[in-house]
PDB file of N, CA, C and O in Angstrom:
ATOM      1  N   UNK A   1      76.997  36.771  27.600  1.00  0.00           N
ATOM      2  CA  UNK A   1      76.282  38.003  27.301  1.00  0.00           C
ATOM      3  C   UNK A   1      77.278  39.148  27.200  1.00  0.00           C
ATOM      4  O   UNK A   1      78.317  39.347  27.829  1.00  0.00           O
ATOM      5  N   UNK A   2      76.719  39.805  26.299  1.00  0.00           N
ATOM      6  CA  UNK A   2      77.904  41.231  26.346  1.00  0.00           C
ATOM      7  C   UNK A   2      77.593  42.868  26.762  1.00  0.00           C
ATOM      8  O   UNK A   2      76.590  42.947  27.470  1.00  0.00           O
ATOM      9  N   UNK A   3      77.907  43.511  26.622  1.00  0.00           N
ATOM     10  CA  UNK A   3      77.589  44.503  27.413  1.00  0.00           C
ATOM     11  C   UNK A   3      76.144  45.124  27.297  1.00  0.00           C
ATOM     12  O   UNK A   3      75.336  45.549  28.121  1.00  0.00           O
ATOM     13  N   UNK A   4      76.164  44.975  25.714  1.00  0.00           N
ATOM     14  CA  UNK A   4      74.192  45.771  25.701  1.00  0.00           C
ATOM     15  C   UNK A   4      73.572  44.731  26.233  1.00  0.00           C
ATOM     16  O   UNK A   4      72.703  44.948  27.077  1.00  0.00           O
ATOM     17  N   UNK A   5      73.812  43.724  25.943  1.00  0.00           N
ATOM     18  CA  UNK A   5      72.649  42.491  26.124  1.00  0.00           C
ATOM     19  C   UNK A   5      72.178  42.673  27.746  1.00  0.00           C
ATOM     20  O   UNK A   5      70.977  42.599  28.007  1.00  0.00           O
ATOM     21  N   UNK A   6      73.400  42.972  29.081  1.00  0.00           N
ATOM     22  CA  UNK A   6      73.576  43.094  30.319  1.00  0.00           C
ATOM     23  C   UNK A   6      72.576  44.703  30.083  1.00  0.00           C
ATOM     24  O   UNK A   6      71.659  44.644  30.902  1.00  0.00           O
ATOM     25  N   UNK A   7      72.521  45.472  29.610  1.00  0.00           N
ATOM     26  CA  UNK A   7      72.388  46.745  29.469  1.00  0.00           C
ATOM     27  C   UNK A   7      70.421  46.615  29.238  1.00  0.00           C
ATOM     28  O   UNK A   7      69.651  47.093  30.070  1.00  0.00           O
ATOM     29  N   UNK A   8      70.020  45.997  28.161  1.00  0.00           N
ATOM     30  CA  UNK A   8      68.592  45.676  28.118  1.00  0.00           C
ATOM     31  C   UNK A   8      68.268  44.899  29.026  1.00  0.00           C
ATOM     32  O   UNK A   8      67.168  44.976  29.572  1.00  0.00           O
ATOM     33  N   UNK A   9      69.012  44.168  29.288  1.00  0.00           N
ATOM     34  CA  UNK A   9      67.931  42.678  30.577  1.00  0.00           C
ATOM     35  C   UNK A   9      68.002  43.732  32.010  1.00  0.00           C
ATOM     36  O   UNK A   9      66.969  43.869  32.667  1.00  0.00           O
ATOM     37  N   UNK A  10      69.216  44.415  32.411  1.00  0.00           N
ATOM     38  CA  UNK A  10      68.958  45.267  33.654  1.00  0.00           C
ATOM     39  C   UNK A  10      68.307  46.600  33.595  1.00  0.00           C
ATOM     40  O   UNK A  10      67.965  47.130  34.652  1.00  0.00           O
ATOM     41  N   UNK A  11      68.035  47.391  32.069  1.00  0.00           N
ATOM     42  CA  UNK A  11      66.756  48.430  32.265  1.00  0.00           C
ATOM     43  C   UNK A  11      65.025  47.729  32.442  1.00  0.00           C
ATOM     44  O   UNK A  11      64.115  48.102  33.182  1.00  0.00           O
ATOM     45  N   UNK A  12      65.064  46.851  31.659  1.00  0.00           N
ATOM     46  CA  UNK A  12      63.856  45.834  31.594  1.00  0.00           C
ATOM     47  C   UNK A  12      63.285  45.568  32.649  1.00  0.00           C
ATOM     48  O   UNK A  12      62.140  45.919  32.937  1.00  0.00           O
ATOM     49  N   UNK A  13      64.422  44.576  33.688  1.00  0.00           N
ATOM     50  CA  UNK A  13      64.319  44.020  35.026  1.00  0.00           C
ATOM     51  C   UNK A  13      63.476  45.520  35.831  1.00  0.00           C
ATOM     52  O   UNK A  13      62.417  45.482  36.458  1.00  0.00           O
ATOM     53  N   UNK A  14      64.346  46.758  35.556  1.00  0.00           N
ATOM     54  CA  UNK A  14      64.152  47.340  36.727  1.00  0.00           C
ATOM     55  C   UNK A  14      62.983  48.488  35.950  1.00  0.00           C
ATOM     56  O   UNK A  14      62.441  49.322  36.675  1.00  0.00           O
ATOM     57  N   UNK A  15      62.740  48.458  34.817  1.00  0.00           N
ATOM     58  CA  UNK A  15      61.516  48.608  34.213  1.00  0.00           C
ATOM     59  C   UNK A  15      60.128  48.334  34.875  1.00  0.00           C
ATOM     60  O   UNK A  15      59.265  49.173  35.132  1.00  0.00           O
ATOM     61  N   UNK A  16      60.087  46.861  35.118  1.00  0.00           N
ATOM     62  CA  UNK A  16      59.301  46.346  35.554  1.00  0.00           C
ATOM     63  C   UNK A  16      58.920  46.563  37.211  1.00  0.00           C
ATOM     64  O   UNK A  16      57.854  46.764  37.795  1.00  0.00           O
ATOM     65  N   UNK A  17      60.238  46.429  37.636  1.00  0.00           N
ATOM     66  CA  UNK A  17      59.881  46.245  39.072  1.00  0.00           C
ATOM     67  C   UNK A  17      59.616  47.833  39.498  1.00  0.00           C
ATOM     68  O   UNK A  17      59.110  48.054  40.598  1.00  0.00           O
ATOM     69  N   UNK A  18      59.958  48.913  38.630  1.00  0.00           N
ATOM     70  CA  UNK A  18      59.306  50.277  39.266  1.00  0.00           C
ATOM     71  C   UNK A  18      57.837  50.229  38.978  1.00  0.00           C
ATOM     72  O   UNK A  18      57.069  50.550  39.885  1.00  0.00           O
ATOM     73  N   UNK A  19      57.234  49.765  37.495  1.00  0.00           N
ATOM     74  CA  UNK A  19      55.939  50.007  37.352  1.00  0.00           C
ATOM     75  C   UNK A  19      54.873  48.942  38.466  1.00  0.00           C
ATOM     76  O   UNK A  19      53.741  49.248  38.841  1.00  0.00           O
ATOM     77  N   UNK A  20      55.612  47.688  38.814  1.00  0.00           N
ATOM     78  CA  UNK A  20      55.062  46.728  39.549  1.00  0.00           C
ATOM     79  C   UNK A  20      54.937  47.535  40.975  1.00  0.00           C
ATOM     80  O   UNK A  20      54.020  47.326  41.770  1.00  0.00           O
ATOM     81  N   UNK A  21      55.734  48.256  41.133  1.00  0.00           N
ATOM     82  CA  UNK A  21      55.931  48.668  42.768  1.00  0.00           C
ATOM     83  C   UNK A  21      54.748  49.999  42.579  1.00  0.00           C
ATOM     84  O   UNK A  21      53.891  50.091  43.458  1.00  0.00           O
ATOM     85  N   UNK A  22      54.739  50.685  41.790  1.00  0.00           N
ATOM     86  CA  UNK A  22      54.510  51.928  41.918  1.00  0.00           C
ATOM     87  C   UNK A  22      53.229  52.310  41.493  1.00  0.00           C
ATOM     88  O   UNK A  22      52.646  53.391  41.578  1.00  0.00           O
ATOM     89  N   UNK A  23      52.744  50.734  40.803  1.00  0.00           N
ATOM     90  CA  UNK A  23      51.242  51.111  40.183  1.00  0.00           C
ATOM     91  C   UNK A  23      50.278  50.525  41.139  1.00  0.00           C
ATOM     92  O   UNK A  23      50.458  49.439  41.689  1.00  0.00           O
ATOM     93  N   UNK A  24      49.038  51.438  41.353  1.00  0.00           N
ATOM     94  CA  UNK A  24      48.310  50.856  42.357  1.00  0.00           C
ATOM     95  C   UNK A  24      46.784  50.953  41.496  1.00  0.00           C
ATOM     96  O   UNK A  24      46.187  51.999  41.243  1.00  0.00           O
ATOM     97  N   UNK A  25      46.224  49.162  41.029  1.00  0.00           N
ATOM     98  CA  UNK A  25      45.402  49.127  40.317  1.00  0.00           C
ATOM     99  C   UNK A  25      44.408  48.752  40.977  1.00  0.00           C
ATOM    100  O   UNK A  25      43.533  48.266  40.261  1.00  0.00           O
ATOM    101  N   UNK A  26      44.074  48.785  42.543  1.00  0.00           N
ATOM    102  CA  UNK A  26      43.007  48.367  43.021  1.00  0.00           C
ATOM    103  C   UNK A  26      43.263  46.835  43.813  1.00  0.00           C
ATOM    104  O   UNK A  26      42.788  46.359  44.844  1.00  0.00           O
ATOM    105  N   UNK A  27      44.184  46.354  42.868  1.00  0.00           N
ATOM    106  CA  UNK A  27      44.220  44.639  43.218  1.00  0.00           C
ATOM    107  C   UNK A  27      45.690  43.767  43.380  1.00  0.00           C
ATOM    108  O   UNK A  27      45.941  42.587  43.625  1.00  0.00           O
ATOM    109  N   UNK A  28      46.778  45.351  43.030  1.00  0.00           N
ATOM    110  CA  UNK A  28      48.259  44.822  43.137  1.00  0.00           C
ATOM    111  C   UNK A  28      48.505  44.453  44.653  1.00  0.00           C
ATOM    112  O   UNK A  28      48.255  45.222  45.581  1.00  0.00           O
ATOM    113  N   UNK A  29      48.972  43.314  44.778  1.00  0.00           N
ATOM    114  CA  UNK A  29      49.553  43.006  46.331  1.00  0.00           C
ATOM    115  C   UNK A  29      50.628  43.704  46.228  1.00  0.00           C
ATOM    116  O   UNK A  29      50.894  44.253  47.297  1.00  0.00           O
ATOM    117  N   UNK A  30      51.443  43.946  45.311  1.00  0.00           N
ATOM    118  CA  UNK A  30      52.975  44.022  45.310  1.00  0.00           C
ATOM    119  C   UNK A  30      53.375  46.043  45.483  1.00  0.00           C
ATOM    120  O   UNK A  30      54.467  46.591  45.632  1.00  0.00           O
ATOM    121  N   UNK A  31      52.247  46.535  45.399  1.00  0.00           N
ATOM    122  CA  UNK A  31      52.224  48.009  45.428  1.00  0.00           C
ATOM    123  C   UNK A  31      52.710  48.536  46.754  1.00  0.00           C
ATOM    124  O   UNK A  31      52.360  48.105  47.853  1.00  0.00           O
ATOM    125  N   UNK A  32      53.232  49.140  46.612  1.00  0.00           N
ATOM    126  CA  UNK A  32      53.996  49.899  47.349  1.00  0.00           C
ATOM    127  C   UNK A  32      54.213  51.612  47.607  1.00  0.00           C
ATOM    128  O   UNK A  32      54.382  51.977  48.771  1.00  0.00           O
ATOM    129  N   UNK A  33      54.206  52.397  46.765  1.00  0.00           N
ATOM    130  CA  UNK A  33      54.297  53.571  46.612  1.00  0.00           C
ATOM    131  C   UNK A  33      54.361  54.023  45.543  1.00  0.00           C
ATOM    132  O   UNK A  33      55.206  53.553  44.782  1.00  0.00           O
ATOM    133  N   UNK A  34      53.366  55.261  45.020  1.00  0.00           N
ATOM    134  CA  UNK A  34      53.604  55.966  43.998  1.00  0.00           C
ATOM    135  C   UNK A  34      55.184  56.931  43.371  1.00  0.00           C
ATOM    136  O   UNK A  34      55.476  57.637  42.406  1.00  0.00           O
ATOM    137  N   UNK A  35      55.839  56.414  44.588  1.00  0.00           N
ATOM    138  CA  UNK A  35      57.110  56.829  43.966  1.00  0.00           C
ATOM    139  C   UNK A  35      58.053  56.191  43.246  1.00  0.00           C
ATOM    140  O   UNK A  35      59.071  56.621  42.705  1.00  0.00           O
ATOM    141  N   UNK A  36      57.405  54.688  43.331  1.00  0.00           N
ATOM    142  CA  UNK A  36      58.342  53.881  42.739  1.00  0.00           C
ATOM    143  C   UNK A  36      58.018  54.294  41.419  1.00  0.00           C
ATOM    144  O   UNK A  36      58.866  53.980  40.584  1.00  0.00           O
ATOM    145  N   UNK A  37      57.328  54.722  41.129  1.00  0.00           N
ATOM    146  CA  UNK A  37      56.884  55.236  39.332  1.00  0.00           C
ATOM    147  C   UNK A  37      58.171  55.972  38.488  1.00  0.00           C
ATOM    148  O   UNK A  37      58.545  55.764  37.334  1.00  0.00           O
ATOM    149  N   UNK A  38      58.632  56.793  39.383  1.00  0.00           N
ATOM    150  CA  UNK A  38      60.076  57.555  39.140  1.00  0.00           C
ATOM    151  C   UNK A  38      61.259  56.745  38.747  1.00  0.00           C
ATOM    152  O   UNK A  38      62.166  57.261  38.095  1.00  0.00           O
ATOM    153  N   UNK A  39      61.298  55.231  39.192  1.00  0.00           N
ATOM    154  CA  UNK A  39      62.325  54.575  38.956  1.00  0.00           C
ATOM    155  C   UNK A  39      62.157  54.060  37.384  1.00  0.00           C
ATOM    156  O   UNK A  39      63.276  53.908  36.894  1.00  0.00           O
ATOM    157  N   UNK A  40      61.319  53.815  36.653  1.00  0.00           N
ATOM    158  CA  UNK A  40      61.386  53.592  35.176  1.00  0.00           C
ATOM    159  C   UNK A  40      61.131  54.977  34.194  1.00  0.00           C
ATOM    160  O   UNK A  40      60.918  54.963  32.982  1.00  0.00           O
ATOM    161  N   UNK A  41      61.208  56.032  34.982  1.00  0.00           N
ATOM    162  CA  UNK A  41      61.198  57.240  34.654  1.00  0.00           C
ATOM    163  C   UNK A  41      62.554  57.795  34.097  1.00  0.00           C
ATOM    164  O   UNK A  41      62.950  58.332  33.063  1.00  0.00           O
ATOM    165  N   UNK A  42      63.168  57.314  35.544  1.00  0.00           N
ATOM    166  CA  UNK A  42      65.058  57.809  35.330  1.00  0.00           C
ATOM    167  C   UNK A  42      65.126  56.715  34.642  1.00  0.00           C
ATOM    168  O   UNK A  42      66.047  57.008  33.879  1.00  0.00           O
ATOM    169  N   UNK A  43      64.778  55.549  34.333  1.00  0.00           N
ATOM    170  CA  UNK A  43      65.815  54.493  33.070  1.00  0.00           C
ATOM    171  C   UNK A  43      65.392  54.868  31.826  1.00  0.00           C
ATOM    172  O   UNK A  43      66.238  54.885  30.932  1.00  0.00           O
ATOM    173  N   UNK A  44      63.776  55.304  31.465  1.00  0.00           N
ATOM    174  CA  UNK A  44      63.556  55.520  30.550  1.00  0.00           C
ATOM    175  C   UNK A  44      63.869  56.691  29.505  1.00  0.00           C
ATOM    176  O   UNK A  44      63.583  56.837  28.317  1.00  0.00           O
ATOM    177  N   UNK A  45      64.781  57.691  30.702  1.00  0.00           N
ATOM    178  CA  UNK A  45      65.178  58.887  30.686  1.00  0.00           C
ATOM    179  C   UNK A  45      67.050  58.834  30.605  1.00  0.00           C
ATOM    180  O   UNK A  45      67.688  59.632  29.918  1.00  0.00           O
ATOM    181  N   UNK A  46      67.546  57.989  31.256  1.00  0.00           N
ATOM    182  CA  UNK A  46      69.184  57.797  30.704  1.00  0.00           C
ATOM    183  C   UNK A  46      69.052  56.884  29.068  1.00  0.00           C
ATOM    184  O   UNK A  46      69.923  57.083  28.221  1.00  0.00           O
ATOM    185  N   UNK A  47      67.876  55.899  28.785  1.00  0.00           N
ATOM    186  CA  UNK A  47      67.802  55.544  27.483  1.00  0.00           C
ATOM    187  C   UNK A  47      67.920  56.380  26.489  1.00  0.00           C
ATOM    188  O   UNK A  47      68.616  56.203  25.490  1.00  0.00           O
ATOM    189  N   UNK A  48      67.083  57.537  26.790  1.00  0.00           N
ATOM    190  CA  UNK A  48      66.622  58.639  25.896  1.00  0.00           C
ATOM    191  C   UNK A  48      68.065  59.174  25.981  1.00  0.00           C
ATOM    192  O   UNK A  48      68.638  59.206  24.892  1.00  0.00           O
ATOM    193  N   UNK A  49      68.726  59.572  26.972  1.00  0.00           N
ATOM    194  CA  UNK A  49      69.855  60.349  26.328  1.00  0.00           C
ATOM    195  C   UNK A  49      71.047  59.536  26.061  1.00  0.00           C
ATOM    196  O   UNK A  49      72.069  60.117  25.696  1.00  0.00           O
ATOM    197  N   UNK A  50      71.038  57.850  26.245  1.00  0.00           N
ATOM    198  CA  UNK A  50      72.345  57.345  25.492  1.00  0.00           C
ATOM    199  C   UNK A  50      71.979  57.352  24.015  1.00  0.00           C
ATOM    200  O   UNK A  50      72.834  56.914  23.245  1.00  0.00           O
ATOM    201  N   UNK A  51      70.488  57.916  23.369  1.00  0.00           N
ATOM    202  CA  UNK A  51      70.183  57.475  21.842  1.00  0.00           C
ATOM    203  C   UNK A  51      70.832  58.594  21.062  1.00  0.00           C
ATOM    204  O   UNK A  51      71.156  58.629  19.875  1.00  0.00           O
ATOM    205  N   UNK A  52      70.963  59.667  22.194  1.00  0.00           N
ATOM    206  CA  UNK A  52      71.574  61.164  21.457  1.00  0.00           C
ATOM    207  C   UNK A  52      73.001  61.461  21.792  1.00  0.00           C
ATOM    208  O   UNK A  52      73.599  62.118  20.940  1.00  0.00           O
ATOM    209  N   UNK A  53      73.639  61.127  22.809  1.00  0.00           N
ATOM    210  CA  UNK A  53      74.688  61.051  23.197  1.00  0.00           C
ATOM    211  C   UNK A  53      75.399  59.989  23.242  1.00  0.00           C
ATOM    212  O   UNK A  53      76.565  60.311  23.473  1.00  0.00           O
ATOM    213  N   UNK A  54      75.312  59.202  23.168  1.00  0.00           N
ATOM    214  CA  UNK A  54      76.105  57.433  22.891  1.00  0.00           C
ATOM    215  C   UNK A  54      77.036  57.213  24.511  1.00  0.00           C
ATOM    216  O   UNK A  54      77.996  56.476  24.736  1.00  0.00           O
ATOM    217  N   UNK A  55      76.206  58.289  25.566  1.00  0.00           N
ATOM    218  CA  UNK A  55      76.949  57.979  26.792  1.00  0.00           C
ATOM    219  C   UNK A  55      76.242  56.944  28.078  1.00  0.00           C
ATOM    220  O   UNK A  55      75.245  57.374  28.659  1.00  0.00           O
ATOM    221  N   UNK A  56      76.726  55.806  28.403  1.00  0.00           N
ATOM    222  CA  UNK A  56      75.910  55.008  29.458  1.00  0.00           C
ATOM    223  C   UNK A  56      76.274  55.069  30.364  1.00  0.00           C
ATOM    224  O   UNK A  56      77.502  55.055  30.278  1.00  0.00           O
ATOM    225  N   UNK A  57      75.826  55.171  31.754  1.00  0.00           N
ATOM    226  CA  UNK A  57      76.798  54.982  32.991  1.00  0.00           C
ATOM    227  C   UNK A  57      77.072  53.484  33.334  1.00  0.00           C
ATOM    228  O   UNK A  57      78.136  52.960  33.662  1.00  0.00           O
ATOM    229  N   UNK A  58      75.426  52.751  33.120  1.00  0.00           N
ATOM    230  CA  UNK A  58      75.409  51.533  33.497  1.00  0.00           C
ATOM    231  C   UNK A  58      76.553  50.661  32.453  1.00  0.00           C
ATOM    232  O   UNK A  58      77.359  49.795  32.794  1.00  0.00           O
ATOM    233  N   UNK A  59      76.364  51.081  31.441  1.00  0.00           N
ATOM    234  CA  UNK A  59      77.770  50.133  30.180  1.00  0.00           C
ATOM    235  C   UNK A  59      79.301  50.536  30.417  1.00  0.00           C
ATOM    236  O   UNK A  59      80.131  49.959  29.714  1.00  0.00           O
ATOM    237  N   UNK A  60      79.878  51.772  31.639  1.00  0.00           N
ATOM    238  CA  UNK A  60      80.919  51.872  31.960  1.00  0.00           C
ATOM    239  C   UNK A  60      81.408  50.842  32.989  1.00  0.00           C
ATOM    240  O   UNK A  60      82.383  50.094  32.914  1.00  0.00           O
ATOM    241  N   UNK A  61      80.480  50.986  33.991  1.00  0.00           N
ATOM    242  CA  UNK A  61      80.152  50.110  35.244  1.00  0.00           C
ATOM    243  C   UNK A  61      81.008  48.915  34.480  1.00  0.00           C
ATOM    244  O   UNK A  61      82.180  48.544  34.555  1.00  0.00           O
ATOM    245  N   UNK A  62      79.731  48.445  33.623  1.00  0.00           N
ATOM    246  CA  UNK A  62      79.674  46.725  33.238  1.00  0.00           C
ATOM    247  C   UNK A  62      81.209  46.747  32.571  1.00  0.00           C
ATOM    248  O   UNK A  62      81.925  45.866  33.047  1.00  0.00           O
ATOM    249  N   UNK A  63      81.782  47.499  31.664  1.00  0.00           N
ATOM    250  CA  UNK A  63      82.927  47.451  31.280  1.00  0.00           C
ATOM    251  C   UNK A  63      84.701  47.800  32.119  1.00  0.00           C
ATOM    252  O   UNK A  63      85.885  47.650  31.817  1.00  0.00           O
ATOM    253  N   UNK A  64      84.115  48.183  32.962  1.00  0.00           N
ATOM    254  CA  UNK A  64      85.317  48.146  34.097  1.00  0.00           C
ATOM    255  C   UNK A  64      85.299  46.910  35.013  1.00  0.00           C
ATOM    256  O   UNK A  64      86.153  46.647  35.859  1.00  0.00           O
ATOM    257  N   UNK A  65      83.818  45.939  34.618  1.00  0.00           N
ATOM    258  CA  UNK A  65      83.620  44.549  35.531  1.00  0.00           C
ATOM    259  C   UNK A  65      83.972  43.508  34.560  1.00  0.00           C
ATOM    260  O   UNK A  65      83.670  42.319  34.659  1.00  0.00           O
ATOM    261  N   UNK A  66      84.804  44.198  33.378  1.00  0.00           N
ATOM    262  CA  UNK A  66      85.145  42.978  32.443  1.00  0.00           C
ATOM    263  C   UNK A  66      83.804  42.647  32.069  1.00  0.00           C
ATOM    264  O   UNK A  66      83.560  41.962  33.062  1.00  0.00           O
ATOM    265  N   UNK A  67      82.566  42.598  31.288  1.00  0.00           N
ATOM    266  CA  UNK A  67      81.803  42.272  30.224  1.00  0.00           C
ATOM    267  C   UNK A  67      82.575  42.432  29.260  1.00  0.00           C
ATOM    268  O   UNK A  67      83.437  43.308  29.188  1.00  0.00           O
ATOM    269  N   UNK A  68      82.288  41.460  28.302  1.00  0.00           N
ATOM    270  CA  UNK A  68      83.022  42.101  26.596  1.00  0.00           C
ATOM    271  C   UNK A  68      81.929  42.940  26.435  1.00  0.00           C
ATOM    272  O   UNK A  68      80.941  43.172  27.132  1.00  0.00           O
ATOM    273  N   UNK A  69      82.556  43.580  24.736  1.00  0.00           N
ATOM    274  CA  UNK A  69      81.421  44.594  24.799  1.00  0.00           C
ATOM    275  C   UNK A  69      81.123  43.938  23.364  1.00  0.00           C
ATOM    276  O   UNK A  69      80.296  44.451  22.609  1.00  0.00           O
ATOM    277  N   UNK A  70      82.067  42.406  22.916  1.00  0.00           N
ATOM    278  CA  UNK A  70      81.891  41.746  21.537  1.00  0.00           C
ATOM    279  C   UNK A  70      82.078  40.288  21.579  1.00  0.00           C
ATOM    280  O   UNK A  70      83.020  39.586  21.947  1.00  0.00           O
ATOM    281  N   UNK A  71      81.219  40.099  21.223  1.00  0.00           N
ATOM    282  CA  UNK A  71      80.828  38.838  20.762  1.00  0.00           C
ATOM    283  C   UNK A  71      82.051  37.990  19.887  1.00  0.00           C
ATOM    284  O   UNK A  71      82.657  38.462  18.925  1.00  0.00           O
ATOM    285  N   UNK A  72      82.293  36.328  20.596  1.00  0.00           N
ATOM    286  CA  UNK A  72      83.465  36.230  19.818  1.00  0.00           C
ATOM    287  C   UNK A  72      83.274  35.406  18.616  1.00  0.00           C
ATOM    288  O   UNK A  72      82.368  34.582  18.496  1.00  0.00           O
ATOM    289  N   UNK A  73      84.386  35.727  17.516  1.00  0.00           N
ATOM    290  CA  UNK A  73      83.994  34.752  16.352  1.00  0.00           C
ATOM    291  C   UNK A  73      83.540  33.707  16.488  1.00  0.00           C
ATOM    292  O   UNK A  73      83.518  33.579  17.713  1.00  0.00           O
ATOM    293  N   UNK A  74      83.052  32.629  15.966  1.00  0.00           N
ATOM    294  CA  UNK A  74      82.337  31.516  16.179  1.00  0.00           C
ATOM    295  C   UNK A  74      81.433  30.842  16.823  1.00  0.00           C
ATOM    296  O   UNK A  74      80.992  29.695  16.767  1.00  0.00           O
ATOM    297  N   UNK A  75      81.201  31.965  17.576  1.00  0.00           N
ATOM    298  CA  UNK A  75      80.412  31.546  18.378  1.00  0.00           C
ATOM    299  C   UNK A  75      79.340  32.376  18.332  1.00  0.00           C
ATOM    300  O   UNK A  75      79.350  33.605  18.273  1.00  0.00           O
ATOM    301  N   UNK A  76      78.201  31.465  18.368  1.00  0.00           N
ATOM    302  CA  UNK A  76      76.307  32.241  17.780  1.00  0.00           C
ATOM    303  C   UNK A  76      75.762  33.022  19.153  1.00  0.00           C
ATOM    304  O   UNK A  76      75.548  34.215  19.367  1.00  0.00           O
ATOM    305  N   UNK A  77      75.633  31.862  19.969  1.00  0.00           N
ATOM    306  CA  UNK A  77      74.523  32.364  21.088  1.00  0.00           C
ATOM    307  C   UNK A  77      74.736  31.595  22.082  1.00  0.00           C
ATOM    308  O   UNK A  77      73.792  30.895  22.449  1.00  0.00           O
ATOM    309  N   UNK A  78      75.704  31.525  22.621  1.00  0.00           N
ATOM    310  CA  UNK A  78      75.935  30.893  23.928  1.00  0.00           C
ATOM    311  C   UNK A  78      77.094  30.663  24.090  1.00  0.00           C
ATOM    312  O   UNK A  78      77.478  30.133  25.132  1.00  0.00           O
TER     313      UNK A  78
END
């Protein structure tokens, strides 16, 4: 995987687990607090400004941990 690919599967992941934590529909076991709502707030909100600024924190991270950030010749998908 390369750096966006690491970049969508960990906003996604934690996408989920704020709306899972934070939504309370009557019948969620997994609810927890209406504050967890804030956590896909701030991802959905550093998305919004890497689309205008081309700046990530999370894709610096991953690139100082050695991710490529390219895919190598010959090789498709795995």
């Amino acid at each position: 995987m390369i750096v966006t690919d690491w970049i969508h599967a960990i906003a996604g992941f934690f996408i989920v687990v704020g709306l899972t934590l934070g939504f309370d529909c009557g019948s969620n076991p997994l609810f927890v607090h209406p504050y967890f709502l804030l956590l896909p707030l701030f991802v959905g909100l550093n998305l919004l400004q890497f689309g205008f600024s081309k700046f990530c924190p999370l894709g610096l991270l991953l690139k100082k941990l050695g991710v490529p950030e390219t895919r190598e010749k010959g090789k498709c998908c795995g």
